[in-house]
VEXLUM-662819 format. One record per residue (C-alpha): x, y, z; residue in one letter; chain. Coordinates in Angstrom, 1 decimal. Layout:
       xx       yy       zz   res   chain
        X        Y        Z     a       A
...
This chain:
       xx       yy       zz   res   chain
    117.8    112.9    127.9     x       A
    115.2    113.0    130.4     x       A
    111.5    111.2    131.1     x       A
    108.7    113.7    130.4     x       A
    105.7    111.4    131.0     x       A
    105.1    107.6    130.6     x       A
    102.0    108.2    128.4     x       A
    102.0    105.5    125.6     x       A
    101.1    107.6    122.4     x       A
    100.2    107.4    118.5     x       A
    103.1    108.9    116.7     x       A
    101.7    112.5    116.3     x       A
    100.8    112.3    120.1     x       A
    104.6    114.2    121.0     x       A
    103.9    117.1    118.4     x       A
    100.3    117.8    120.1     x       A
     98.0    116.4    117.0     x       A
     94.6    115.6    117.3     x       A
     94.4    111.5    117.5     x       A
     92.1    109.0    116.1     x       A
     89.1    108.6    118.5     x       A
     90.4    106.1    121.8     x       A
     88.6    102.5    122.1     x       A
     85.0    102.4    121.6     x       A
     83.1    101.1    124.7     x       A
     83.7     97.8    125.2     x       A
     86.8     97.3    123.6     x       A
     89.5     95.4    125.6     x       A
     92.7     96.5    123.5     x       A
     93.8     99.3    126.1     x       A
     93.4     96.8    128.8     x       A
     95.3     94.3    126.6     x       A
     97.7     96.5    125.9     x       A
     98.2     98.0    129.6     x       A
     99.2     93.6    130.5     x       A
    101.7     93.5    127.6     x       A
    103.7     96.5    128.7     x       A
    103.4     95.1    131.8     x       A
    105.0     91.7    130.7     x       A
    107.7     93.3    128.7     x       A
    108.6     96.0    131.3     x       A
    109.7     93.1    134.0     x       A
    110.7     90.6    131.7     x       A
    114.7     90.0    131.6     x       A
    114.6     87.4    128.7     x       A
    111.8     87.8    126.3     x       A
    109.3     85.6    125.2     x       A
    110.1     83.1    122.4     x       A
    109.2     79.7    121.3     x       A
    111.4     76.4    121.5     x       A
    113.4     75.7    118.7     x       A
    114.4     72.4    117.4     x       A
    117.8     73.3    115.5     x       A
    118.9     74.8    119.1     x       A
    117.2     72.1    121.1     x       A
    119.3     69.7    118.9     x       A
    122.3     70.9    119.2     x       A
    122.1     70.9    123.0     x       A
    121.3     67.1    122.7     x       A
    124.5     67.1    120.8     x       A
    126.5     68.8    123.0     x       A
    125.2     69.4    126.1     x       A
    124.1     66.0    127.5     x       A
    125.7     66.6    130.9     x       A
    122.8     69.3    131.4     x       A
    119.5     69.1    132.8     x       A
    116.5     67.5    130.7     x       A
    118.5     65.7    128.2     x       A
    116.0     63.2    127.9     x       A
    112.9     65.5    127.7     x       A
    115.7     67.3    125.0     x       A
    115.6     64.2    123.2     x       A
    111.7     63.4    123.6     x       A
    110.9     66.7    121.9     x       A
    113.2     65.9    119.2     x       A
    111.1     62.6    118.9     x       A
    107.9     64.4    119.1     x       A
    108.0     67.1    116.6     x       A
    109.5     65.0    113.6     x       A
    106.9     64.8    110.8     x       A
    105.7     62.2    109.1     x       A
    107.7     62.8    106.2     x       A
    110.8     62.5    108.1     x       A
    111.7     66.6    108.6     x       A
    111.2     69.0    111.4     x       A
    109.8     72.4    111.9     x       A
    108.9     75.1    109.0     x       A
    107.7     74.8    105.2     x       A
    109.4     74.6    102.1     x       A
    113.3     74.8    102.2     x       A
    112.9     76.1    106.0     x       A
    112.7     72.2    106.8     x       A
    115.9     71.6    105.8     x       A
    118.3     73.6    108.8     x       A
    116.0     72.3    111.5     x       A
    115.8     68.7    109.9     x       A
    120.0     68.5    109.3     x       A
    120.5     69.6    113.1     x       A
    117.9     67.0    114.4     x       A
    118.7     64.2    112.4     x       A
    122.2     64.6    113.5     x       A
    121.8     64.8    117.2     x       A
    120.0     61.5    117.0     x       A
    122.5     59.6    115.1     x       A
    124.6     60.8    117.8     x       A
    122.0     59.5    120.5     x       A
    122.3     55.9    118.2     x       A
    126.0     55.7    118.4     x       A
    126.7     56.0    122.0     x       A
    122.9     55.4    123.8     x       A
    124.2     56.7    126.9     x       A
    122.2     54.7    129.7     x       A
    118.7     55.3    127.9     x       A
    116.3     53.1    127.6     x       A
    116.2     50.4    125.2     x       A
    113.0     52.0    123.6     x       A
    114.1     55.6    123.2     x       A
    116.9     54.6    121.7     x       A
    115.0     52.5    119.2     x       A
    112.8     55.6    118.5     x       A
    115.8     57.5    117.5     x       A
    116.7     55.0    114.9     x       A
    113.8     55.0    113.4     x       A
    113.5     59.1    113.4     x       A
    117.0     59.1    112.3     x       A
    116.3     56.9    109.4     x       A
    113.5     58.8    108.3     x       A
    115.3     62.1    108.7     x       A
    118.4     60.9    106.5     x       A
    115.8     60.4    103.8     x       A
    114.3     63.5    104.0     x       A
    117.9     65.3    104.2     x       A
    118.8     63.8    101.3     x       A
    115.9     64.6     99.3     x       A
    116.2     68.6    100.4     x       A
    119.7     68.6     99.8     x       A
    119.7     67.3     96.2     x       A
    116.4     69.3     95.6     x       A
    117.7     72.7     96.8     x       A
    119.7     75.3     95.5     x       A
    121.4     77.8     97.6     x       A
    118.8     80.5     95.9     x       A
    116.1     78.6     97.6     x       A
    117.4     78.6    101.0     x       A
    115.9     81.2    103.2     x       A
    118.0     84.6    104.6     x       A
    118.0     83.3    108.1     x       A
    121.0     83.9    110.5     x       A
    123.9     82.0    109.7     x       A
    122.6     79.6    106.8     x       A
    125.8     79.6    104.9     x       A
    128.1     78.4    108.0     x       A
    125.3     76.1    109.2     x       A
    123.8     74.0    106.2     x       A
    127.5     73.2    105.4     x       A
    128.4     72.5    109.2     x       A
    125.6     70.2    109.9     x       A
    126.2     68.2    106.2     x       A
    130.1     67.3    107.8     x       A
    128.7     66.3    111.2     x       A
    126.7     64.4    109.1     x       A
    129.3     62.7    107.1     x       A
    131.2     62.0    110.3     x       A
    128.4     60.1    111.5     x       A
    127.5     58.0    108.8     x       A
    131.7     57.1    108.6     x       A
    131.1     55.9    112.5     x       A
    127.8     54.2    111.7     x       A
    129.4     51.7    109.1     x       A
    132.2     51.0    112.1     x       A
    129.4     50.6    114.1     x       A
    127.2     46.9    114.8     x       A
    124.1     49.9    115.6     x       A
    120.9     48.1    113.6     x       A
    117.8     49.6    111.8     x       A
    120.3     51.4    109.5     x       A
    121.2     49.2    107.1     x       A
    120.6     51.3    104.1     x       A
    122.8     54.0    105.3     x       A
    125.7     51.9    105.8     x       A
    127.3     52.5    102.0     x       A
    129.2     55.2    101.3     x       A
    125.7     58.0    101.2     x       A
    127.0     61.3     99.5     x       A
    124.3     64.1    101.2     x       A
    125.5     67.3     99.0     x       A
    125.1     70.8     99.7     x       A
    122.6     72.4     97.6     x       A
    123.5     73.7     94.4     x       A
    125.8     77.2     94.4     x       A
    126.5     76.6     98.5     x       A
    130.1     76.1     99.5     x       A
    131.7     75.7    102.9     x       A
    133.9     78.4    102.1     x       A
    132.7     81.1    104.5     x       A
    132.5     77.9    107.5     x       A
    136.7     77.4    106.1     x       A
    137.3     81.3    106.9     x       A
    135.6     81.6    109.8     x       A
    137.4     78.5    111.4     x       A
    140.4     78.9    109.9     x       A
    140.5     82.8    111.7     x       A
    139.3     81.4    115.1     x       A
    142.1     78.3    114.5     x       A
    145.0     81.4    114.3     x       A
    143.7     82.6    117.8     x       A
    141.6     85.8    116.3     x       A
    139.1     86.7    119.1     x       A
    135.4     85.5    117.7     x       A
    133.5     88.6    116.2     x       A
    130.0     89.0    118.0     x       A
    128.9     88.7    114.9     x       A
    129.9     85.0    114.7     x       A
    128.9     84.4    118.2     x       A
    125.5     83.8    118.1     x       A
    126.3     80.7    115.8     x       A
    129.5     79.6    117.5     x       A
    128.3     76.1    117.5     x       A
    129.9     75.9    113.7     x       A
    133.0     75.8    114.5     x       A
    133.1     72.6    116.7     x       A
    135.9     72.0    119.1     x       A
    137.4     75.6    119.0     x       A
    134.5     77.5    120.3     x       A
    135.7     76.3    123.3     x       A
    136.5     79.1    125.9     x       A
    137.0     81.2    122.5     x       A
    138.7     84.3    123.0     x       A
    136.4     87.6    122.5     x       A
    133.0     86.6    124.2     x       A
    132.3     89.1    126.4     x       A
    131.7     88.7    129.9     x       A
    128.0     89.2    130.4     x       A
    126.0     89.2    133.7     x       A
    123.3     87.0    132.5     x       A
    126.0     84.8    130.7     x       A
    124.8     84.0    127.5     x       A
    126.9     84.1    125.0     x       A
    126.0     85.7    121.4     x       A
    122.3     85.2    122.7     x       A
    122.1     81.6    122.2     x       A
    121.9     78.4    124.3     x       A
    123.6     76.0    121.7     x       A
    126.6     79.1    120.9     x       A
    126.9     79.2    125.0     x       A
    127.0     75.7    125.8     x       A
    129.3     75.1    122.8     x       A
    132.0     77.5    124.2     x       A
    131.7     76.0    127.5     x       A
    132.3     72.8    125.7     x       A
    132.6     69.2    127.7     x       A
    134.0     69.3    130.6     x       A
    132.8     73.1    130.8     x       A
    135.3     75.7    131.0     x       A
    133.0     78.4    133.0     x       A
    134.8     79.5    135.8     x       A
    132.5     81.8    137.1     x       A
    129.5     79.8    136.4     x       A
    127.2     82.7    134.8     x       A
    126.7     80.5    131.0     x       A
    126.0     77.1    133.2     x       A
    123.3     78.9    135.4     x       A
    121.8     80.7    132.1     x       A
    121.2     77.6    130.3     x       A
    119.8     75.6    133.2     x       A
    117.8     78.9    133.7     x       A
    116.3     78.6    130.1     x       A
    116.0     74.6    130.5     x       A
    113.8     74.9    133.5     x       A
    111.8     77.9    132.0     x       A
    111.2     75.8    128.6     x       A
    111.2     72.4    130.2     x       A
    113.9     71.0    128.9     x       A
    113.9     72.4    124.7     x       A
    115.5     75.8    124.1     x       A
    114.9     78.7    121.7     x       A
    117.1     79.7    119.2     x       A
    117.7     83.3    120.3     x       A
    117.7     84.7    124.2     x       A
    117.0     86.8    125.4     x       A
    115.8     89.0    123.0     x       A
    114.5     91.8    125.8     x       A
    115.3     95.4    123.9     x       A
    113.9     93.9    120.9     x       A
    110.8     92.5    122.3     x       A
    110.1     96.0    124.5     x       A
    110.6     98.4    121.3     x       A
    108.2     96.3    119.0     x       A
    105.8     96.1    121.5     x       A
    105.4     99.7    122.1     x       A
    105.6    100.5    118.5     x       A
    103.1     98.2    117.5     x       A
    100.7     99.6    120.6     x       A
    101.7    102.9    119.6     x       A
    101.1    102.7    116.3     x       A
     97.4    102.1    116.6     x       A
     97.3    105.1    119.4     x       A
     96.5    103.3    122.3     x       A
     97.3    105.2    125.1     x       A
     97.2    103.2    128.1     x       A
     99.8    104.3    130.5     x       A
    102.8    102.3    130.1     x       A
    104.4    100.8    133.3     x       A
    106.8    103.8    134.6     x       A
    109.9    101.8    134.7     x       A
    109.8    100.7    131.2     x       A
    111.1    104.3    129.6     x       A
    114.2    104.1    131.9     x       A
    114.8    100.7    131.1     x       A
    114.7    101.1    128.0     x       A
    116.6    104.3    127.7     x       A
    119.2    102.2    129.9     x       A
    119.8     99.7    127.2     x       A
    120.7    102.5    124.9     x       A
    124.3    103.1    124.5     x       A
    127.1    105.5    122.2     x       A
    126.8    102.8    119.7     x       A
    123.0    101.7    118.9     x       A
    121.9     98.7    121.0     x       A
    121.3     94.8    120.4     x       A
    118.1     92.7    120.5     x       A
    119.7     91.0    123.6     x       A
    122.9     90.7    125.5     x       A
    125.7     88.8    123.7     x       A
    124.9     89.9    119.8     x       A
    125.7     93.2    118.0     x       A
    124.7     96.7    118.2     x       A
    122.1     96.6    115.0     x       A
    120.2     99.7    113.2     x       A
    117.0     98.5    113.7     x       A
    117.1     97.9    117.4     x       A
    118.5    101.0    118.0     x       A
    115.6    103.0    115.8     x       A
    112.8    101.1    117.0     x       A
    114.0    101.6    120.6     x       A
    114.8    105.5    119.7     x       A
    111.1    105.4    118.3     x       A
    109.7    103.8    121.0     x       A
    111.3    105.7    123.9     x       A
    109.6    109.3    122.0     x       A
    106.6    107.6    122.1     x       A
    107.1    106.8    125.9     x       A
    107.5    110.8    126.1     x       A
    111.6    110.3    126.8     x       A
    113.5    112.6    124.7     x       A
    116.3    111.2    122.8     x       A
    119.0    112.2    120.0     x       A
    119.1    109.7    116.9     x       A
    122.1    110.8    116.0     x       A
    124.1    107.3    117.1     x       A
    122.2    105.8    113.5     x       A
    124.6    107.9    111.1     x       A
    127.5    104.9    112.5     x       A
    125.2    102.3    110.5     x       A
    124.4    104.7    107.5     x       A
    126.5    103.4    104.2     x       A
    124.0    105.1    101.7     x       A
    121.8    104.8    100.3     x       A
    120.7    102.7    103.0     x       A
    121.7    101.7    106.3     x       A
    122.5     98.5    107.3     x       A
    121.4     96.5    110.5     x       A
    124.9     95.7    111.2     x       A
    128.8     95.9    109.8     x       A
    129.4     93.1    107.7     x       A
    125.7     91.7    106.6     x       A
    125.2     90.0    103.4     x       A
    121.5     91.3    102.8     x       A
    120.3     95.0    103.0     x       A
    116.9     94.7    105.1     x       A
    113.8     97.2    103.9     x       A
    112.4     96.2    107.3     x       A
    115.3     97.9    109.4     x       A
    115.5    100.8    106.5     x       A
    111.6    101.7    107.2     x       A
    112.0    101.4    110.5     x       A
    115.1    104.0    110.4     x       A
    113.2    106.4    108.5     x       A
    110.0    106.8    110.9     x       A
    112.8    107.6    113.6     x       A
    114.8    110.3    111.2     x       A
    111.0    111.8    110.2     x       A
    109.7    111.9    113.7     x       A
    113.5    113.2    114.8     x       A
    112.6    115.9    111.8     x       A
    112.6    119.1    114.0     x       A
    116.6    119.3    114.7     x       A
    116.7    119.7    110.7     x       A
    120.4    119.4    109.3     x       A
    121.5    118.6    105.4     x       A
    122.2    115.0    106.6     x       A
    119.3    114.2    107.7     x       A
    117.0    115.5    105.4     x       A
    119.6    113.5    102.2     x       A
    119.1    110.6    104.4     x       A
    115.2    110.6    104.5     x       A
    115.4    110.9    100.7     x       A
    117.7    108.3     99.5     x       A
    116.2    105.9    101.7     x       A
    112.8    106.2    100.7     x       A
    114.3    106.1     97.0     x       A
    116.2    102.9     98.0     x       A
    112.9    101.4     99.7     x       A
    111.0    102.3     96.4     x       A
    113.4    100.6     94.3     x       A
    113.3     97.5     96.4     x       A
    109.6     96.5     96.1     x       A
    109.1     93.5     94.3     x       A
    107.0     93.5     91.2     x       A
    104.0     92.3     92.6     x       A
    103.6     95.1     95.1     x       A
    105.5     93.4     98.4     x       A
    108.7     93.7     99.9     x       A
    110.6     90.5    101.5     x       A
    113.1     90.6    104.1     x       A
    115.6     88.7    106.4     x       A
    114.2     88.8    109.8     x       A
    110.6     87.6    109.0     x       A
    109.1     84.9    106.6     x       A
    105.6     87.0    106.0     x       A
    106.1     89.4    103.3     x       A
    103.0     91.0    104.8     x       A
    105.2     92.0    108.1     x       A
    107.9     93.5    105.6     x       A
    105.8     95.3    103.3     x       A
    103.9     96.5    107.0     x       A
    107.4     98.0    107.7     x       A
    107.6     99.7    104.3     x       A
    104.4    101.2    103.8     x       A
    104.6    102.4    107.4     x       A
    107.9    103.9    107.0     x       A
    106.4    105.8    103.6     x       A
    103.7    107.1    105.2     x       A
    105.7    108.5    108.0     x       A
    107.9    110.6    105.7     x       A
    105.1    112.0    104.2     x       A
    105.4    115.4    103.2     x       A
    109.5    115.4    104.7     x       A
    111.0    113.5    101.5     x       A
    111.4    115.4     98.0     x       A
    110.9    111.4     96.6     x       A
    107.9    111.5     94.3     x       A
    107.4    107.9     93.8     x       A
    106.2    106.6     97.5     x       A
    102.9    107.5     97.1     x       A
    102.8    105.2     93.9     x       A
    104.8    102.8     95.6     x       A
    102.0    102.7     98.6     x       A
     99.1    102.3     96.3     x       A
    100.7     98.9     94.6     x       A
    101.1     97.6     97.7     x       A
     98.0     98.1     98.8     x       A
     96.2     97.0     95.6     x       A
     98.3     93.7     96.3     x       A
     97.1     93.7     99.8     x       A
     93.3     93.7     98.8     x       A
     94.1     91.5     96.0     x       A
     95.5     88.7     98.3     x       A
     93.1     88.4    100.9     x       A
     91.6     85.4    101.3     x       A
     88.1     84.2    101.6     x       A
     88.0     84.2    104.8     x       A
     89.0     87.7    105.4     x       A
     92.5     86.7    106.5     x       A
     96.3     87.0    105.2     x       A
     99.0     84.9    104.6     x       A
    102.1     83.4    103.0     x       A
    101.0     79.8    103.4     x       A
     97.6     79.9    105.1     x       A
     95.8     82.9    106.8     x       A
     97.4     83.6    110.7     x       A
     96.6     86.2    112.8     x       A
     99.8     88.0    112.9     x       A
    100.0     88.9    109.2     x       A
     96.2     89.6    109.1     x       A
     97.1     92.3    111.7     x       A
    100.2     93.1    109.5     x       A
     97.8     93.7    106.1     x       A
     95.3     95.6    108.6     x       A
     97.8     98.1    109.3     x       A
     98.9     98.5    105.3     x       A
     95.4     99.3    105.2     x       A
     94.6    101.8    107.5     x       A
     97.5    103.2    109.3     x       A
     97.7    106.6    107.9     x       A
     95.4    105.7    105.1     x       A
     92.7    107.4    102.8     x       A
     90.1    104.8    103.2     x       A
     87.7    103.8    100.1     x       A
     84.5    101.8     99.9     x       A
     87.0     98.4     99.0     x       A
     89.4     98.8    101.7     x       A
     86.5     99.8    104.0     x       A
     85.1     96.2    103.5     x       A
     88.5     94.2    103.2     x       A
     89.4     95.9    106.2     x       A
     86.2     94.7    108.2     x       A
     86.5     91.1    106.7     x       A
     90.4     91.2    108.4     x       A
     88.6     92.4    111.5     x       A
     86.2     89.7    111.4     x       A
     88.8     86.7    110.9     x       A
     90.8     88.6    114.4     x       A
     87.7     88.1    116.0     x       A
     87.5     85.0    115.5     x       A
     90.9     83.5    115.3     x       A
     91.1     84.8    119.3     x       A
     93.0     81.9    121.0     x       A
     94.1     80.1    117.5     x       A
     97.4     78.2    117.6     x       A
    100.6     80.3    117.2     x       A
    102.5     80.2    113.7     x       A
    106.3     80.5    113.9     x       A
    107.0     83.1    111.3     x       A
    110.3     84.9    112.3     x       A
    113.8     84.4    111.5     x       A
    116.3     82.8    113.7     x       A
    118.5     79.6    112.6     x       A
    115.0     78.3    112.4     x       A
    111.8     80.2    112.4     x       A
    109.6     81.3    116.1     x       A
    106.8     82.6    117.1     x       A
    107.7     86.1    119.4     x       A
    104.2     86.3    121.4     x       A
    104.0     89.5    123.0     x       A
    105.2     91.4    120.0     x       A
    102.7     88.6    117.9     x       A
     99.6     90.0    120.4     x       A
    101.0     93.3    120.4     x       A
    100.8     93.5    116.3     x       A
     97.2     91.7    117.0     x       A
     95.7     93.9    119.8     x       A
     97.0     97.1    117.8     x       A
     95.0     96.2    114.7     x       A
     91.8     95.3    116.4     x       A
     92.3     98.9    117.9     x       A
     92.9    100.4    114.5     x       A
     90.2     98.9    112.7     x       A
     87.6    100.0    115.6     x       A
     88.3    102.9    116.2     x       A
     89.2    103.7    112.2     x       A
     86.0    101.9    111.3     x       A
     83.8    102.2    114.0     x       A
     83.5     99.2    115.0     x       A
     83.3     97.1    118.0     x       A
     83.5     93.6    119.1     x       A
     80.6     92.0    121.4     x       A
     80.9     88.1    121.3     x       A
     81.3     86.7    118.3     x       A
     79.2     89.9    116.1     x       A
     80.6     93.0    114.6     x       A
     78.9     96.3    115.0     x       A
     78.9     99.6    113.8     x       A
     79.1    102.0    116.7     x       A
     78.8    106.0    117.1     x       A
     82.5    107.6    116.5     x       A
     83.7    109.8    119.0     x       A
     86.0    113.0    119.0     x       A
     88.7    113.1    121.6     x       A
     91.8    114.7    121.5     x       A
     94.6    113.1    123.1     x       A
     96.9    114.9    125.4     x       A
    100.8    114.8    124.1     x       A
């Protein structure tokens, strides 16, 4: 393996194509770009948003650490007015279990705080029981949504629950009258605790934890403590996750070598006190960003260290999204991706370990097959296309059958790591279009067209996309379904400018959280990177430009881009 250049490229750039033209004058997305490399290349954590299902558990857990009470204000502050916490539809309900608990826990033993905190916290409590009942009885388990861990989590959080209603009725704790009687909060419909029973049961008998398992270590209550199998990591995290770390540290801590304690006070003084659910998350972050650069061809050198680093990371089985959680497929391809687009030459021959067929999945042991990680597998295998062999080339093939057979009837795909089908069916239609002419399939150009057709048929009326209102991120996501790789017609032409438009001007709009962790977060600089690279594609695929708030058409311009 070695560095040829660190030239950021489109994804013909390493076999010597002719490019789409660079920015038109005035655009600021290769300067954009040039800062998030930047960020990314020196970053050692990531950037993601706070997280109240981790924040909570650290109020549960983790009062001896610093900011307990700014822990707890931000519990107070983010409740609804309907009693729950955090996301839409059933992704209230993890985030609302795991809050709700941690203040009956603040109720039951107050703990030096102020008389009016603590009366806050009943009253948040109260209303949080009452919306926790209402999800639970409402749900089934086929509503829940495929976020990390659900299955151990939901039924976790419902005993903590349980326990502290029993000590509430032993309790003279008043403002909680109602909950007093013997409250039954079920599990919803078709969800057991059978997989929490197995995996405490195997941890009880002294089996090592699985990484796997780590990053939700919390579930299994007193035994995470100093658990056997957590490796020993420089930046101490363990399974890349502040409430999984402080739960094996337990109370009094058992770090001997203080690298967990000085992570999570390192996260508490970056976040101010709340925590995200996932950290740090630095390969991940780096490979998106330069794929989602890259994809749009900007070519703004990237910083020269970040090829190395990245290329570092990378090890004989795949790599992880951060330290502390498992090798997974689409890491590992997105980073193998990335690093060719970076000009560093690399094998992708370590992806066959995570090939079952006719897919591959992200890890060992998942419940749900991911299209997102499959697409993203296949542009690596297709761009990895000149060191042909028999494996490869059935491997491109059954996986853009398999990716065919899992769109949904309306045109989309859905998948566990993001909430927006528009980011899934981004994935898909990009990994189609890669194969191109190197798959024998003959249904993904089919496949392609429906999504599209469901793409223009779902925009809204003010040119943006989304699942629950239009965001930036998956306007940028349906931008790229559009024109990455795409014969354009006189319909897509004007969608596509209406998308542009509603970029424009949502420049500086609020952040939605819209990927998966135990609750959902907003990842920024791969959020802006999927942004910037769409205003690049629709300029320079359009020609147009952005000069204060008006869209013009400018002269196109032929440049070939070095590889």
């Amino acid at each position: 393996m070695s560095v040829r250049s660190t030239e950021l490229a489109g994804p013909r750039a390493a076999r010597g194509a002719v490019q789409r033209p660079d920015a038109p004058v005035g655009c600021s997305c290769a300067a954009e770009a040039s800062q998030l490399l930047a960020a990314v290349a020196r970053d050692q954590m990531g950037a993601v948003s706070p997280s109240v299902y981790e924040t909570a558990r650290l109020v549960a857990l983790g009062a001896w650490l610093p900011g307990h009470r700014t822990r707890i204000e931000y519990l107070l502050s983010t409740q609804k007015p309907d009693g729950s916490w955090s996301g839409p539809e059933a992704y209230a309900l993890v985030p609302t279990l795991s809050a709700t608990e941690a203040l009956l826990g603040i109720v039951l033993e107050p703990s030096r705080l102020p008389s009016g905190m603590v009366a806050r916290c009943v009253q948040a409590v109260d209303k949080g029981l009452a919306s926790a009942r209402a999800q639970l009885q409402s749900l089934r388990a086929a509503d829940l949504p495929d976020t990390p861990a659900i299955e151990v989590i939901v039924p976790y959080l419902v005993a903590r629950l349980h326990d502290g209603l029993a000590r509430l009725r032993a309790s003279d704790v008043s403002g909680l009258d109602a909950w007093r009687a013997r409250v039954r909060l079920p599990l919803p419909r078709g969800l057991t605790d059978k997989t929490l029973r197995a995996v405490t049961a195997a941890l009880a008998n002294g089996t090592p934890a699985p990484l796997k398992v780590q990053h939700s270590l919390e579930v299994v209550g007193d035994l995470a403590r100093g658990v056997r199998g957590v490796p020993r990591l420089a930046l101490g995290a363990v399974g890349a996750a502040p409430a999984a770390t402080v739960a094996w540290l337990g109370s009094p801590p058992v770090d001997r070598s203080g690298a967990s304690t000085r992570y999570l006070r390192r996260v508490i003084a970056h976040y101010g006190g709340p925590v995200p659910c996932i950290l740090p998350i630095t390969n991940y972050e780096r490979a998106w960003v330069v794929n989602s650069l890259a994809l749009a061809g900007l070519t703004r050198p990237a910083p020269r260290q970040l090829g190395p680093r990245m290329l570092a990371a990378l090890g004989p089985r795949g790599l992880p999204g951060g330290a502390g959680i498992p090798p997974d497929a689409d890491t590992t391809a997105v980073t193998l991706t990335g690093l060719r687009r970076l000009g560093v030459e690399v094998r992708d021959t370590v992806l066959r370990r995570f090939y079952v067929g006719p897919h591959f999945y992200t890890w060992s042991g998942e419940r749900t097959a991911s299209p997102t990680t499959n697409a993203h597998v296949l542009t690596t295998l297709v761009e990895g296309a000149t060191r042909r062999s028999a494996w490869r080339d059935e491997a491109i093939d059954r996986v853009t059958s398999w990716l065919c057979d899992t769109q949904g009837p309306d045109g989309f795909w859905l998948d566990k790591w993001h909430a927006s089908e528009y980011y899934a069916t981004a994935c898909v239609v990009a990994g189609l279009r890669d194969a191109g002419a190197h798959t024998t399939s003959p249904r993904a150009a089919e496949v392609i067209d429906r999504a599209v057709a469901w793409v223009l048929a779902s925009q809204r009326r003010n040119g943006s996309w989304g699942r629950w209102s239009g965001t930036a991120e998956e306007t940028a996501y349906a931008l790229q379904i559009l024109l990455y790789k795409a014969p354009l017609d006189r319909r897509t032409r004007a969608a596509a400018r209406r998308g542009y438009a509603f970029l424009v001007a949502a420049e500086g709009s609020d952040p939605v959280e819209l990927w998966h962790g135990k609750d959902l977060y907003d990842a920024p600089h791969i959020v802006r990177a999927a942004v910037v690279g769409a205003r690049h594609l629709a300029e320079t695929t359009l020609g147009l430009t952005e000069r204060g708030s008006a869209i013009r058409a400018i002269p196109r311009q032929r440049t070939i881009l070095a590889g």
